[in-house]
Backbone bond lengths (Angstrom), bond angles and torsions (degrees), N, CA, C in turn:
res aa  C-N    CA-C-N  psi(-1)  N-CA   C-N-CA  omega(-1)  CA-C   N-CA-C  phi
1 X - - - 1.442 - - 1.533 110.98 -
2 X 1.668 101.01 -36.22 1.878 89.11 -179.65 1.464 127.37 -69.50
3 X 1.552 89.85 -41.81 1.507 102.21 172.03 1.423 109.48 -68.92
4 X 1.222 145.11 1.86 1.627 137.14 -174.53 1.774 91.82 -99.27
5 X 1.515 123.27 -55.59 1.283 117.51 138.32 1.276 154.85 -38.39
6 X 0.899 112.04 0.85 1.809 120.65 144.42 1.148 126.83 -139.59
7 X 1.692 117.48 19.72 1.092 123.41 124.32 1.913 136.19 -62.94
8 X 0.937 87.59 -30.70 1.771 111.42 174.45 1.487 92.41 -74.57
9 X 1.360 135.24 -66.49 1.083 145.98 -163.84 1.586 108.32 -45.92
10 X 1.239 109.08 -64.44 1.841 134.58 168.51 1.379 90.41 -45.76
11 X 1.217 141.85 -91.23 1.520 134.40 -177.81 1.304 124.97 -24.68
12 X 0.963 116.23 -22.54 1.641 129.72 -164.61 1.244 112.69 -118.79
13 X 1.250 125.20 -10.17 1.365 147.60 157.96 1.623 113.24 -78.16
14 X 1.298 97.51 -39.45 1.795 103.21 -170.99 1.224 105.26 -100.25
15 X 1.422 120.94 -13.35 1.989 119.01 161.39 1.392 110.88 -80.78
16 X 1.140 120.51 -35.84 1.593 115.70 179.91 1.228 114.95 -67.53
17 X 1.642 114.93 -41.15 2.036 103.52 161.75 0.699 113.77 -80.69
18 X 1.425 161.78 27.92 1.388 151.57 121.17 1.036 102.34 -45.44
19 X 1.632 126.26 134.45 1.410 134.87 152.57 1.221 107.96 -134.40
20 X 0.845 102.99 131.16 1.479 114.86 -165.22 2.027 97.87 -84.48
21 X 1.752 103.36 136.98 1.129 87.91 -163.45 1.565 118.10 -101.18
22 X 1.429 139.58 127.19 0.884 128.17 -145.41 2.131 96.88 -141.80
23 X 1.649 101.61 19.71 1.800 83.76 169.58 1.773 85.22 -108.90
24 X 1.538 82.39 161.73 1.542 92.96 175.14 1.320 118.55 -85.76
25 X 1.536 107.10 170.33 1.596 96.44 170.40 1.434 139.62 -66.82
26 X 1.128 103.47 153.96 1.658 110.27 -179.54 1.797 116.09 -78.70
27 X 1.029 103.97 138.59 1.620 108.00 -169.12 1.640 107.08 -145.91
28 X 1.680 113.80 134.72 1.059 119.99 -171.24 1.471 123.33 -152.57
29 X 1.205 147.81 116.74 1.580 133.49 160.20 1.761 122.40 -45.77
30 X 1.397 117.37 137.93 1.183 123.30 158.28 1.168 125.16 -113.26
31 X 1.223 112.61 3.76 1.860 132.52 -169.58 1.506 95.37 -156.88
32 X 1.283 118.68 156.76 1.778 111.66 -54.00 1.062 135.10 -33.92
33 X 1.220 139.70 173.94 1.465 122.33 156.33 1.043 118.52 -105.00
34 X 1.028 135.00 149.35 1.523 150.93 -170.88 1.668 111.21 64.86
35 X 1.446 91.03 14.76 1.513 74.82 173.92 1.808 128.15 81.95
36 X 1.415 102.89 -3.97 1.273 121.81 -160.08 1.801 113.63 -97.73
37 X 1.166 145.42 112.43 1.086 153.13 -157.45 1.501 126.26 -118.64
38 X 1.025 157.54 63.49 1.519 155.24 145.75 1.781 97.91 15.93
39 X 0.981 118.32 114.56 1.595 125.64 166.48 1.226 98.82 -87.88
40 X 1.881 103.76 144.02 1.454 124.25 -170.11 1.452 118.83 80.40
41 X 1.680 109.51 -27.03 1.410 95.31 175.94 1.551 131.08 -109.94
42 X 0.680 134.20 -167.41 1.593 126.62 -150.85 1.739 109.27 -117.87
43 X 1.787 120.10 94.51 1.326 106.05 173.89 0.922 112.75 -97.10
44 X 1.578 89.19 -176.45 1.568 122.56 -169.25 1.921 108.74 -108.31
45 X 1.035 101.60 96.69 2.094 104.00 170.96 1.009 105.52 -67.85
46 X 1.176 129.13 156.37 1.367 155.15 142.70 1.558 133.96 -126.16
47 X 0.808 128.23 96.20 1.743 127.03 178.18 1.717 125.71 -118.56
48 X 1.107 116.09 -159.44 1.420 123.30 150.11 1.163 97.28 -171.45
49 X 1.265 100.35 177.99 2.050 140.29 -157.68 1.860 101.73 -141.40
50 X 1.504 101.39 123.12 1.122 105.75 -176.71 1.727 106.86 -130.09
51 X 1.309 115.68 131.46 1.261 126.80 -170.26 1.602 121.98 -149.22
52 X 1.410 110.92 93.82 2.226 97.26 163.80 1.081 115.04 -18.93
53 X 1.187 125.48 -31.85 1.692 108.09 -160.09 1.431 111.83 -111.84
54 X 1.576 117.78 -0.30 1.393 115.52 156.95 2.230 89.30 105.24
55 X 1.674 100.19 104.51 1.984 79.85 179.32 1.519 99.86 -88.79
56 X 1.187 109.68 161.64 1.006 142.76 179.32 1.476 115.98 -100.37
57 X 1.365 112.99 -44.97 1.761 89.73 -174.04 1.747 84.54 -137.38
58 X 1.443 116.89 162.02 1.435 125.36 171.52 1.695 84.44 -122.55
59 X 1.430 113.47 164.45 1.610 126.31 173.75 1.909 99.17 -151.37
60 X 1.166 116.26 129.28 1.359 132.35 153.07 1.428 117.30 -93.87
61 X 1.751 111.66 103.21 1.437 91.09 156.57 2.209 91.84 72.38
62 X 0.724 141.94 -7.42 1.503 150.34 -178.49 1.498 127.18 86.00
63 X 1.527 98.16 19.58 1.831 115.90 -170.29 1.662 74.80 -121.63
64 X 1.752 107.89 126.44 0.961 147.46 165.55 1.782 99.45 -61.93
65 X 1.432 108.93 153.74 1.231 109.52 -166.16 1.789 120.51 -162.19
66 X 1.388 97.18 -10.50 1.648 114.81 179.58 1.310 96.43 -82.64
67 X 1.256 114.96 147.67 1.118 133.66 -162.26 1.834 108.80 -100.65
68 X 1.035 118.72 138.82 1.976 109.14 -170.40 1.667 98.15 -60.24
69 X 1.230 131.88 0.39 1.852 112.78 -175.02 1.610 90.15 -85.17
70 X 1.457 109.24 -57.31 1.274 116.61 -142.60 2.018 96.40 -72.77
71 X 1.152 111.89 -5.32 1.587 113.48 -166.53 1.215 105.40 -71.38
72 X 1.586 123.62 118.78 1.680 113.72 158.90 1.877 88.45 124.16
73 X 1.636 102.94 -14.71 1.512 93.11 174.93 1.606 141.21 -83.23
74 X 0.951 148.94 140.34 1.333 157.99 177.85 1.675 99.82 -23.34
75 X 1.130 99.31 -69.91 1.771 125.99 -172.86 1.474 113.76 -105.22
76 X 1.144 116.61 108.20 1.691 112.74 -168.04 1.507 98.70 -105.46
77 X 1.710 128.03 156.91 1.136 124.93 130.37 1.316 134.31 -111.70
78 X 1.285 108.81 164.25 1.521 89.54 179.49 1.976 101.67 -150.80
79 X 1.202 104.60 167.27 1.583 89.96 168.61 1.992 80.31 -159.80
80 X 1.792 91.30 -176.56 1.672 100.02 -162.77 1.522 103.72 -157.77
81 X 1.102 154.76 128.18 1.581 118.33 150.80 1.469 126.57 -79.60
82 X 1.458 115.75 171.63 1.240 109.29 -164.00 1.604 95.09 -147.51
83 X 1.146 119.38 132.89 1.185 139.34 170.98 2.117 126.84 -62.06
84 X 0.695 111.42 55.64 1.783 128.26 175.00 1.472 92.83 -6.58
85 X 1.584 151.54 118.79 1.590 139.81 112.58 1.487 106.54 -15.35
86 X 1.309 100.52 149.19 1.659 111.15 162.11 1.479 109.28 -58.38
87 X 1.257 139.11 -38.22 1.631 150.73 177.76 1.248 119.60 -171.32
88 X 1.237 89.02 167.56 1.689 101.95 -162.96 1.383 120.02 110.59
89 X 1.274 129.73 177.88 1.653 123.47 170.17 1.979 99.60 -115.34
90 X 1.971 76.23 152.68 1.557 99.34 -177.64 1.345 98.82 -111.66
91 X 1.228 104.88 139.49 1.427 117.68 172.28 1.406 124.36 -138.67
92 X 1.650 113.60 113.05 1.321 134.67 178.90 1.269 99.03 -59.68
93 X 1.460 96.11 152.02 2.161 119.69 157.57 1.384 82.12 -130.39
94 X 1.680 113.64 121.59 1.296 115.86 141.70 1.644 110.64 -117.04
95 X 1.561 82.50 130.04 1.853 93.97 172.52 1.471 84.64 -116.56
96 X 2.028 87.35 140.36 1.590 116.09 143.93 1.556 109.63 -103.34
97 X 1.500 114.64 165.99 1.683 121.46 176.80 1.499 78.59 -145.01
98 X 1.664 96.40 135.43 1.576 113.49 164.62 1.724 117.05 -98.06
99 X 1.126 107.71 140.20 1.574 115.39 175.02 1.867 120.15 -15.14
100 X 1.611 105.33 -27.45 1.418 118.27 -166.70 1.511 93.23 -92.44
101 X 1.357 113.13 -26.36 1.640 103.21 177.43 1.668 94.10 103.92
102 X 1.308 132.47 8.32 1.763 129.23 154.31 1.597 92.76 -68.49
103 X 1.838 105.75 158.77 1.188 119.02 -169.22 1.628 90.56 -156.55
104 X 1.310 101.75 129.46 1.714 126.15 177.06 1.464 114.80 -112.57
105 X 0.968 121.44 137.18 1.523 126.72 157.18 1.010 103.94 -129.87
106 X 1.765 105.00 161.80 1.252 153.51 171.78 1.601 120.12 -112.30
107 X 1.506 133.60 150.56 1.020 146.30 -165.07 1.714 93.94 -136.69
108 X 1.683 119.37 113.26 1.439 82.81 169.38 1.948 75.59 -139.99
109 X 1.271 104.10 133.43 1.322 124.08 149.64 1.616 130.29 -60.02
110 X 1.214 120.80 139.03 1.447 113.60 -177.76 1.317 105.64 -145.31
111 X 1.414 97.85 122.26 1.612 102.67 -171.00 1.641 127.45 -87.04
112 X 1.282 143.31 106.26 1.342 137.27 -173.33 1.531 123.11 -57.17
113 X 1.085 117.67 103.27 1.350 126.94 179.94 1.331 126.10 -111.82
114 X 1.264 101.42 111.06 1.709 126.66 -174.56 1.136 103.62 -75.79
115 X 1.455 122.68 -44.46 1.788 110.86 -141.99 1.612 97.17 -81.78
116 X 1.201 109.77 172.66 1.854 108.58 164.00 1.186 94.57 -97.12
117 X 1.954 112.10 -172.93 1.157 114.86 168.07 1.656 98.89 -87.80
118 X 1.461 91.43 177.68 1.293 110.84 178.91 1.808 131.23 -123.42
119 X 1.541 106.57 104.16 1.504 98.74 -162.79 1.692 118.70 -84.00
120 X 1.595 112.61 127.09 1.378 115.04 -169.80 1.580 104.18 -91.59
121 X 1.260 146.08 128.44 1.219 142.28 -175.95 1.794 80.11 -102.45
122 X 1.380 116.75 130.42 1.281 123.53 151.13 1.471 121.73 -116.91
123 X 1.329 106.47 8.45 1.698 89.44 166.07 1.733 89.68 179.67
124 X 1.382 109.19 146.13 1.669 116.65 177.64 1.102 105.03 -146.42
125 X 1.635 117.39 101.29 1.258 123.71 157.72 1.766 122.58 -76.28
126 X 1.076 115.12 149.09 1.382 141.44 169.81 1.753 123.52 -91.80
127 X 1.596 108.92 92.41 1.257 88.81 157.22 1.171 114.13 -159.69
128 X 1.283 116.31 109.36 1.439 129.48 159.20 1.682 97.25 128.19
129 X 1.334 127.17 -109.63 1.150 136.96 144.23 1.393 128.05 -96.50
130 X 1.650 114.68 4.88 1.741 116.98 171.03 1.208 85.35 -135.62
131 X 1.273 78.01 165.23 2.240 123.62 -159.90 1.450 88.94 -130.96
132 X 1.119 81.08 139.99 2.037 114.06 164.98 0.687 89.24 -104.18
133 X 1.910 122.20 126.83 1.359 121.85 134.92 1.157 119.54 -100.84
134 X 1.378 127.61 162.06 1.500 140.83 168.12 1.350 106.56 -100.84
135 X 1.220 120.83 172.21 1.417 125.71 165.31 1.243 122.67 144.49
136 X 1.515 139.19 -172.13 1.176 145.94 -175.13 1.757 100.14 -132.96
137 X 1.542 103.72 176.61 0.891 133.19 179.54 1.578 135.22 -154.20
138 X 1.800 134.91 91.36 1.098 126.59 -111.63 1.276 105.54 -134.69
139 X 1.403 152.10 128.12 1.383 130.15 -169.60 1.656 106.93 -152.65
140 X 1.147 108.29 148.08 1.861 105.27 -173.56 1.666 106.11 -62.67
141 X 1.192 108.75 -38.20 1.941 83.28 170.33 1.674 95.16 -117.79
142 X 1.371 123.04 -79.89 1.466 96.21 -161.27 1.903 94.06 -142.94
143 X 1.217 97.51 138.08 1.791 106.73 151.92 1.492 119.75 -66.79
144 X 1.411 117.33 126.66 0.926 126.42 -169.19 1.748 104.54 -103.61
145 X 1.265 131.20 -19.50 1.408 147.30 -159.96 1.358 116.47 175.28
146 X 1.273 104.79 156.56 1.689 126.71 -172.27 1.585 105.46 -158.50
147 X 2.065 109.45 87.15 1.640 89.34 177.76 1.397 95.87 -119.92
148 X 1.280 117.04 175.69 1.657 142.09 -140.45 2.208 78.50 -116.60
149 X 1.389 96.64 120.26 1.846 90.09 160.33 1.451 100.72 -120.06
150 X 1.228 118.35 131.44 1.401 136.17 156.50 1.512 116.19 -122.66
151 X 1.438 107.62 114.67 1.252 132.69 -163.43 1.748 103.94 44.18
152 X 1.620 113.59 -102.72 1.591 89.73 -174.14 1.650 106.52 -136.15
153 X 1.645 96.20 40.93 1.428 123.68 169.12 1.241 100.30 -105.71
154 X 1.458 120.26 140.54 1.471 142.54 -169.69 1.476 117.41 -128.90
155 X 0.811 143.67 103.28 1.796 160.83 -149.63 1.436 119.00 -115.55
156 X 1.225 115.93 49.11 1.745 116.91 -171.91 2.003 96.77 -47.57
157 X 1.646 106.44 134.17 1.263 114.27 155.12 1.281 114.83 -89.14
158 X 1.653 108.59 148.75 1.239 130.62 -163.15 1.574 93.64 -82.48
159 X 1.426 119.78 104.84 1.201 144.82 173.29 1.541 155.71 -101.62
160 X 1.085 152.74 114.39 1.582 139.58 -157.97 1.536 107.58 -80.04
161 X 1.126 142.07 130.84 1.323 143.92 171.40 1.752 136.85 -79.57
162 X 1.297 94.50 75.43 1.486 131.33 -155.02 1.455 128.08 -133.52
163 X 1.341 132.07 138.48 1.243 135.11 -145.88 1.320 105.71 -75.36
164 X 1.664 116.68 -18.29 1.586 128.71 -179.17 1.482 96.81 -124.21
165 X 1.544 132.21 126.44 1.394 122.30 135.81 1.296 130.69 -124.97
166 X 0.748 106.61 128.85 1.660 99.42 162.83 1.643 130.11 -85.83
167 X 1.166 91.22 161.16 2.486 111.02 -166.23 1.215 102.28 -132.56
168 X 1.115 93.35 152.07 1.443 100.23 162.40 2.374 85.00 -138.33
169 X 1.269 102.48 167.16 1.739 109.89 164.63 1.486 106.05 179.03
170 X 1.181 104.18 -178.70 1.571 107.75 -152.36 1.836 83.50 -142.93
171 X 1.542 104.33 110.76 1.869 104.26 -162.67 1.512 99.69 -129.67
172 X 1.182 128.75 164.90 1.475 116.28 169.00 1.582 105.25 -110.69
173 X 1.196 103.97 179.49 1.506 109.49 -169.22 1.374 109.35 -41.25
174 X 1.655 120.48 178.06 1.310 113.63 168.86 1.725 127.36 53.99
175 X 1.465 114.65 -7.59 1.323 126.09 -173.16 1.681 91.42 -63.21
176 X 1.452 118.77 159.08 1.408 135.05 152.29 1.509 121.37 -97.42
177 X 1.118 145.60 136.14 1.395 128.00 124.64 0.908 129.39 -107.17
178 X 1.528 104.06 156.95 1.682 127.80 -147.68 1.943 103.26 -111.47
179 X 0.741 112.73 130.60 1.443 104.55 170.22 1.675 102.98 -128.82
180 X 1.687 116.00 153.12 1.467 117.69 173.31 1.104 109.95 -149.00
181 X 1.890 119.35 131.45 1.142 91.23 -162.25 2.019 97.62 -118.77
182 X 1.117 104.70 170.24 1.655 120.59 -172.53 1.674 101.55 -13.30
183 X 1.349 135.71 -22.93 1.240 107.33 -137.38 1.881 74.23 -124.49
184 X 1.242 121.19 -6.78 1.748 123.45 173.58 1.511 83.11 113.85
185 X 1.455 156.54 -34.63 1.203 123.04 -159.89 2.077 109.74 -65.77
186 X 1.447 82.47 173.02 1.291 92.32 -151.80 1.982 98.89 -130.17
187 X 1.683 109.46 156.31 1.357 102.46 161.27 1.041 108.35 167.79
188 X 1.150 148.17 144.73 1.654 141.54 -71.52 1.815 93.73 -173.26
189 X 1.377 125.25 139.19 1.754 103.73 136.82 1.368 98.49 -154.30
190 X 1.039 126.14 157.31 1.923 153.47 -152.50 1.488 84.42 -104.95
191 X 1.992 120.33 123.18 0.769 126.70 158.01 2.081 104.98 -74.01
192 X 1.096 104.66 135.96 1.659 97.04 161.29 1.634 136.54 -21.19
């Protein structure tokens, strides 16, 4: 009788943690960033889909896209390219489906960005054969980088990834900086 009772007990213990799983999967971009896109040219996505129950299928837009290794896993990746319009906005549907047959979507907008950033020199000191500059660096959605070229050495500054930043660096004559912003445009200015 005892043991038939905690056998019952054990059963009833191991049905109550069962939960049956019923949220869908999680789905997200890691590429681009900010969302920011070059029109006309051709990106590169990157995301993943995360699910307990292992997803099974990813869909872009309704063209399947997970690859047969990654299918059935916890943590999926996936990436795609995608073709930029000349203008206008693009807008993804990413669905994941988990092994249980729940299904998640995503909405992700992607904005076409023409302009470059734009570099503000606010102040250039002189001394010796290097210049301090001051300044910012400014872009309609976001700067992605700001590196220093001297001759055909390249010096990314340690930077926040934001539509405004400001620098300060210590360059010698003839130095460039480079700015790029989220979407790959690019643009340049020649310290003195």
């Amino acid at each position: 009788m005892r043991a038939h009772l905690l056998y019952l007990f054990i059963v009833f213990a191991l049905a109550s943690c069962a939960r049956p799983d019923t949220a869908p999967p999680e789905v997200g971009l890691t590429e681009p960033l900010g969302g920011a896109v070059a029109p006309g040219r051709e990106v590169r996505v990157q995301g993943y889909a995360f699910d307990p129950s292992g997803v099974v299928s990813v869909r872009v837009n309704g063209q399947e896209i997970l690859s047969s290794g990654e299918a059935g896993k916890r943590l999926v990746q996936f990436r795609f390219r995608l073709q930029a319009p000349a203008s206008g906005r693009v807008e993804l549907l990413l669905e994941a489906e988990d092994a249980r047959g729940n299904r998640g979507e995503k909405r992700v907008p992607l904005v076409l960005d023409a302009a470059p950033p734009r570099i503000v020199l606010e102040r250039v000191e002189r001394e010796g054969s290097l210049y301090r500059v001051y300044g910012r660096v400014e872009d309609n959605v976001l700067v992605d980088r700001v590196v220093v070229q001297t001759g055909g050495r390249f010096d990314p500054l340690s930077l926040p990834k934001e539509a405004t930043v400001a620098f300060s660096a210590e360059v010698p004559a003839g130095a460039v900086l480079l700015a790029v912003d989220a979407a790959g445009n690019r643009t340049s200015r020649r310290i003195p």
